[in-house]
N, C-alpha and C positions, 0 to 999 in steps of 0.2 A: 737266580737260576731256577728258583724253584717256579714264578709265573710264566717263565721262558716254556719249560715243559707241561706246564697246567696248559698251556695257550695251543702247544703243539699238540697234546694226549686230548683236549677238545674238539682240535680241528678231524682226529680219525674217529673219533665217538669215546674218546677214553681210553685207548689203549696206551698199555706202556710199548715201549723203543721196542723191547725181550718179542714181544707177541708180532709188530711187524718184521724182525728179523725171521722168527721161527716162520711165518706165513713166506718171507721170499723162499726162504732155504726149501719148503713141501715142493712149492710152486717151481722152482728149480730140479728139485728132482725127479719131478712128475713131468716136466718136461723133456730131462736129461733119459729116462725109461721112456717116451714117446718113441723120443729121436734114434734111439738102440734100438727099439721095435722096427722103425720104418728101416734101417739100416742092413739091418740081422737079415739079408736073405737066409741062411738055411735054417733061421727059426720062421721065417717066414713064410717057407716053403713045406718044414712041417705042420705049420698050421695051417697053411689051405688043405694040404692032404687028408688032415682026421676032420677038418670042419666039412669040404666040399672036395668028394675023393672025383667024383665025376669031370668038374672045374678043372682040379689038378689035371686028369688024365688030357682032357681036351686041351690045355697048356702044354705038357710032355708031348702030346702029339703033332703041338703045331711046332711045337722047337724042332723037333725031331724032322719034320717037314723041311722045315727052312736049311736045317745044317743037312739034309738031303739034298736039295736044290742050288746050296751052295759048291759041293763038295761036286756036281754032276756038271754045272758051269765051269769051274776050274778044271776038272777031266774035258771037256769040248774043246777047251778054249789052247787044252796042250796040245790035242788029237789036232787040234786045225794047224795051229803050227807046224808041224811037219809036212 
C-alpha cells in the first residue's frame, strides 16, 4: 500500500490525498460564491449602483421605458376593442 500512494503522491509532485481534498473543497466553494454572485440580482443591483451610479440610472430608465411602452400597448389594444 505504501508504494501504491508513493507512486500516486509522485504522480501530483508529492502531495498527500488531505492537500487534494482541501484544494477541491476552496475550488468548490469559490465556485459556489461565483455562482450566488451572478444569481444575487439585488446584490447585484446594489453593486452596480455604488460602482457605476450613472449605468444604474440609464438601466432604471430603460426598464422604466419598456414597462411604459408595455403598459400603453395594452391600454391601445383595450381602447381598440371597443
Amino acid at each position: 500500500m505504501t508504494s501504491e500512494y508513493t507512486g500516486r503522491a509522485a504522480e501530483r509532485g508529492g502531495l498527500p490525498p488531505e492537500t487534494d481534498v482541501e484544494r477541491a473543497r476552496a475550488e468548490l466553494v469559490a465556485a459556489l460564491s461565483e455562482l450566488e454572485d451572478k444569481i444575487n440580482v439585488p446584490k447585484r443591483i446594489r453593486r452596480m449602483k455604488e460602482e457605476d451610479p450613472g449605468k444604474f440610472m440609464a438601466a432604471v430608465s430603460a426598464v422604466g421605458a419598456v414597462a411604459a411602452g408595455i403598459v400603453t400597448v395594452g391600454i391601445l389594444a383595450i381602447v381598440r376593442r371597443r
